[in-house]
N, C-alpha and C positions, 0 to 999 in steps of 0.2 A: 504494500500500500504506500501512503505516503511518507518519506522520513526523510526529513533531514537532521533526525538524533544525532544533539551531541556526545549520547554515545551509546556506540553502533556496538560495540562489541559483548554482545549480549548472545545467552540461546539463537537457534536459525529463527524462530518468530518474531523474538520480539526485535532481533536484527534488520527484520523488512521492514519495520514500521521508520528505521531510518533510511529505507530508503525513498521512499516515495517522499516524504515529507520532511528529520534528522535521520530526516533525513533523514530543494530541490530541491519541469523540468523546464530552450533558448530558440532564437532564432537566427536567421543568416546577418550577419552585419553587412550592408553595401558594400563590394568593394570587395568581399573576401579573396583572400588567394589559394592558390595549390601549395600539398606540402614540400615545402622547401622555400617558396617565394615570403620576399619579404615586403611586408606593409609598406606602403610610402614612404612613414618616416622613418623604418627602419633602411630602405636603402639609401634616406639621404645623409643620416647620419654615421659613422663608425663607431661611436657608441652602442648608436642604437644592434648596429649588428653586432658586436660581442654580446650584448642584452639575451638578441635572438638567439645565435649560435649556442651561449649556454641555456635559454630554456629548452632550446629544440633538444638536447644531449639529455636534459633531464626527463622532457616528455617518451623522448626514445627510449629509457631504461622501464617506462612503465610499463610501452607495449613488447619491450623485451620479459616483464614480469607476466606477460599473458593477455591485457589488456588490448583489445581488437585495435583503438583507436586512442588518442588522447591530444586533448583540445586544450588552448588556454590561451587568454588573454592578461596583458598585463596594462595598468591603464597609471600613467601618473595624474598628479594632480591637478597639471597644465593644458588633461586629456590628449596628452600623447600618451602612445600605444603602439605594441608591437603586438599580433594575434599568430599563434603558432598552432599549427596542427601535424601530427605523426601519424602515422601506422593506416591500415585500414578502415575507410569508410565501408566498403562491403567488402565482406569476405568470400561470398560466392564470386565474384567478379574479378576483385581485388584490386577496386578503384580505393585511388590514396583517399584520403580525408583532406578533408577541405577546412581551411581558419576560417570562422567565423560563421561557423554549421550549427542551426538551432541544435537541443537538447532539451532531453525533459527536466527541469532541475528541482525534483521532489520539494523538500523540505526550506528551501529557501521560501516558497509563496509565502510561507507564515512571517517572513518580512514584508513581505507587499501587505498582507492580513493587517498584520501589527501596526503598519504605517497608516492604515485606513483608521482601522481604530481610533489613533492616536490624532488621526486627523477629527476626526465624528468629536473628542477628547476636545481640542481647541474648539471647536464650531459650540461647542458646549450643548453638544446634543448626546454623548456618551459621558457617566461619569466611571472613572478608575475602580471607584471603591464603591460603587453600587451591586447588586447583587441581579446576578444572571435573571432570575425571575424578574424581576423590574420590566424588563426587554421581552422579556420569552415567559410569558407567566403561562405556567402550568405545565412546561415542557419537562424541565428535567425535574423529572423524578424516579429514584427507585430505593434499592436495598440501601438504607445508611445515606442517601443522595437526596440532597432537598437542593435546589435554585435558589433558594432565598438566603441560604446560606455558602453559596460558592459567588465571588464577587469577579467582576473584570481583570481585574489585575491579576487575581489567582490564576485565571483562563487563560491568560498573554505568557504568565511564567512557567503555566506548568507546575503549577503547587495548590491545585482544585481538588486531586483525588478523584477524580474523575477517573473510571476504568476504561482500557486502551478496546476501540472498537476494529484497528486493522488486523490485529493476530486472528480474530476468525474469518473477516472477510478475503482477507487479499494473500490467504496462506499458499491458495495456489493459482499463481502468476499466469501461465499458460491457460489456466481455466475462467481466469475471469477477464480476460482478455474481448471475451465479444458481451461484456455484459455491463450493460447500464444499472449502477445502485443508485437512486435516489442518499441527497446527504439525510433527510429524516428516517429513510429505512436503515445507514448506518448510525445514526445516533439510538435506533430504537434499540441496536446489535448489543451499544456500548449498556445501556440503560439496562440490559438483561440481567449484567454483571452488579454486585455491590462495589460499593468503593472500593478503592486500594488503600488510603487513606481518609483522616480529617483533612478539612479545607484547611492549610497554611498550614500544614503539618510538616510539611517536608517537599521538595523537588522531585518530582519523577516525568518526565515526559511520557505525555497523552497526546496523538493525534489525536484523541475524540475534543480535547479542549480547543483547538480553532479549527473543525467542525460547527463547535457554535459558534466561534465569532465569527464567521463565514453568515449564520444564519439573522445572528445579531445585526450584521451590517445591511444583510437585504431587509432586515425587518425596517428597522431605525431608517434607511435613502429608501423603502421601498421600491428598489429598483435592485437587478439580477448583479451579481458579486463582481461576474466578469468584464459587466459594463462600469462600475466601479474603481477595479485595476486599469481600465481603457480609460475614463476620464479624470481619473484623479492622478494616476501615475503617469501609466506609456504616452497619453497625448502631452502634456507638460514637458516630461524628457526627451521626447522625440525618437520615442523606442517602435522602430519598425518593424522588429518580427521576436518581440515579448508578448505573453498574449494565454489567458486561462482556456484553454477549450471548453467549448459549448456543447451542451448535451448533443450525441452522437457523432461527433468531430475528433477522429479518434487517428488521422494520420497525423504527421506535421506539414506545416504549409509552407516552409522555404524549401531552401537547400541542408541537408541533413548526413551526418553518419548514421549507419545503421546503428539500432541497440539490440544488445544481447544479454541473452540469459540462459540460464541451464537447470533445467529437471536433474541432470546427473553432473556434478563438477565436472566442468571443465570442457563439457559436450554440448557449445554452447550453439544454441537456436535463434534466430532470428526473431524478434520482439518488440519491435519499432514501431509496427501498429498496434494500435490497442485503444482499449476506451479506458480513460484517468478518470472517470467519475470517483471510482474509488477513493483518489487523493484529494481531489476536491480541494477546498480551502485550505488541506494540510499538504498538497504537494503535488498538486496539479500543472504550475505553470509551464512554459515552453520560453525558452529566452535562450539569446547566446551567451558565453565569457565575457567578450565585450559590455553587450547592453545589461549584465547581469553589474560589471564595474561602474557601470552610468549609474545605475541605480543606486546601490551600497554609498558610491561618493555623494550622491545627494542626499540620501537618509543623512547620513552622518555628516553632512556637512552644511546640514541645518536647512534644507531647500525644502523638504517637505515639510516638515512638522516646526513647531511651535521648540524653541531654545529649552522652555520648561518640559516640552512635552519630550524633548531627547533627554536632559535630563533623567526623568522615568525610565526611558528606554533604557538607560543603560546604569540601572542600579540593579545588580544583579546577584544572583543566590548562588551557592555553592553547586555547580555541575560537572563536576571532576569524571577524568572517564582514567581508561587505561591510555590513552593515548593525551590526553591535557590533564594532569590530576590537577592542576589551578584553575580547570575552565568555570568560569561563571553565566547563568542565563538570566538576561534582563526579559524584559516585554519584546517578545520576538527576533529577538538579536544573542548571539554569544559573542561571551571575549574567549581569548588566549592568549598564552605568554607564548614570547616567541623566541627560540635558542638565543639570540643575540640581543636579547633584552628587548624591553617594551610588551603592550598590549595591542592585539587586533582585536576589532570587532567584526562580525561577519554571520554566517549561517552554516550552510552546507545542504547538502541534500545528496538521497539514496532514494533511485526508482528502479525497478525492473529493468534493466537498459542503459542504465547511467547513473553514475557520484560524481557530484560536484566538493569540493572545498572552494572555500573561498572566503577571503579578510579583507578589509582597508587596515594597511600599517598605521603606524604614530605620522608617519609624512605624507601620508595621503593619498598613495599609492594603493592601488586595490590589484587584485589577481584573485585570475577563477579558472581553479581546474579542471578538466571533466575528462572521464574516462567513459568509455561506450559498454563497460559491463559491471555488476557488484563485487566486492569481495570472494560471495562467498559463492559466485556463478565459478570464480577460478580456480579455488582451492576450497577443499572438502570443508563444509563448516564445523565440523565432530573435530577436527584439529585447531585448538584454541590462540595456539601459538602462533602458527602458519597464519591464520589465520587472522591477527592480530598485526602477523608481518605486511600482508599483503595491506591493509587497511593504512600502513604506516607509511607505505611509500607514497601514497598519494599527498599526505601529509606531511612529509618529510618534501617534495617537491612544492608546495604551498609554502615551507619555514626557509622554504633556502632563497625561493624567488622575491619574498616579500622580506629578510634579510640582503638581498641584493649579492649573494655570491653563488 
């Protein structure tokens, strides 16, 4: 289902749920090149090309780890930008990959979510610390779960207690691939379950919590979530191929690598169509590297929300994994420490077909990675280790890029 978990390394179940959403899916950026070629300002500058040259060598070690394909954008603060692509776009064919090829990028949407939210937050038609019922009365209810006791803020951080609704639905990839869930028929899924916790009891990432604010936001603009992301973000940014799909819209609509996936490690199947209803507000979108770096620089650099309302964003609760034990999760955004000091802010995402990572540094600088298949599509997920490896190279290509060596 949807995941962009900040952390992935969990059981095979609850590790989908980072993918779709923590984790994620982009689209073509004008202009893209073939792999090898370099962006404009990568060939006007010779900076820029040592730049490229080492990311291309680092994205090359990924699809030497297995990975079909691997994508990325690096974007300074000035909006220069070198976009790099390796390895296979198809593998039946064995056309290269192309820089600046949409992707599904799971678990990031819950920044696009979070941003709307926080937008509804200034317009002073959401409050923070009002309770989900306010918005949705009579919705959530079940075992130990009342709405009137789980507020917004809980929902944005991920410390609602709310039970995870993708480990039944989105368990098998390949089989739900031609099917349309409504988001009320997955919240009724999540609602079956008791909580996992009290509200503000603790952190634990739920795709079912922006689920509802997915639901929240169409309630409160009365108007459909996707139209939402199209006028409040992508038309502002000037984001041509970011974009939620719409019910039964289930290809991508630019220029694209294939995604894959596997029933059996390692024997991976072609995946690239499908219907993302599943991920919905938790990890639905389609965006490139590039325009996913558009985005991130303006959340965080105050273009969309309210000074006060980043603030919020990014007061964040203890979300340590095996891979960041300092990571922290604000209102839709995570930090981490980064080998050579400083903090990023960022997301990530994991869908059937594609992970992303991705931060803006301390200087401003943002980078998004993406690979055309999961962790655990490559290596056996019953090996925790291995396992664990393969998750790190992505992220270890994210701390080197956005450290600059």
């Amino acid at each position: 289902m949807t995941d962009a978990d900040p952390s992935p390394i969990r059981p095979a179940r609850r590790r989908f749920r980072t993918a779709i959403v923590s984790g994620a899916v982009l689209a073509l950026v004008a202009g893209a090149v073939t792999l090898g070629a370099l962006s404009r300002t990568t060939a006007e500058n010779p900076h820029h090309t040592e730049k490229h040259d080492a990311l291309e060598a680092r994205l090359g070690s990924l699809v030497d780890a297995g990975y079909p394909a691997a994508l990325a954008a690096v974007t300074e603060p000035d909006g220069d930008h070198i976009d790099v692509a390796v390895g296979k776009g198809d593998i039946a064919t064995g056309q290269k990959a192309e820089a600046g090829g949409e992707v599904r990028i799971g678990s990031n949407t819950k920044m696009f979510v979070a941003t709307i939210v926080m937008q509804l937050v200034d317009e002073g038609r959401v409050s923070l610390d009002e309770p989900i019922e306010t918005y949705l009365p009579g919705l959530v209810r079940g075992e130990e779960i009342d709405g009137a006791a789980i507020d917004v803020r809980s929902l944005l951080q991920h410390t609602s207690g709310l039970p995870e609704y993708a480990d039944t639905i989105a368990e098998d990839a390949f089989g739900l691939r031609e099917t349309y869930i409504s988001p009320r028929d997955m919240l009724d899924v999540a609602l079956e379950q008791p909580a996992a916790f009290a509200p503000g009891e603790r952190y634990e990432y739920s795709n079912t919590n922006y689920l509802l604010l997915g639901l929240l936001i169409e309630r409160v603009t009365e108007r459909a979530l996707w139209e939402q992301i199209e006028e409040r973000i992508v038309e502002p940014l000037g984001l041509t191929h970011t974009y939620l799909p719409v019910p039964g819209d289930r290809g991508l609509r630019g220029e694209h690598p294939n995604g894959y996936h596997a029933e059996v490690p390692g024997e991976l199947k072609d995946i690239t169509t499908m219907d993302p209803s599943f991920a919905w507000a938790a990890g639905a979108l389609v965006s490139t590297p590039r325009e996913l770096n558009i985005f991130m620089q303006a959340l965080l650099g105050g273009e969309l929300v309210s000074e006060e309302s980043l603030a919020e964003m990014k007061k964040g609760v203890p979300a340590g994994d095996e891979l960041w034990p300092e990571a922290t999760y604000g209102l839709g955004v995570q930090s981490y420490p980064l080998s050579c000091g400083g903090i990023v802010w960022g997301h990530g995402g994991d869908i059937p077909g594609t992970q992303t990572r991705n931060a803006v540094g301390p200087d401003g600088t943002a980078v998004t990675i993406a690979v055309t298949a999961l962790p655990w599509a490559i290596v056996d997920p019953r090996d925790e280790k291995r396992l664990l490896d393969q998750y790190r190279l992505v992220v270890d290509v994210l701390d080197e890029t956005l450290c600059g060596r």
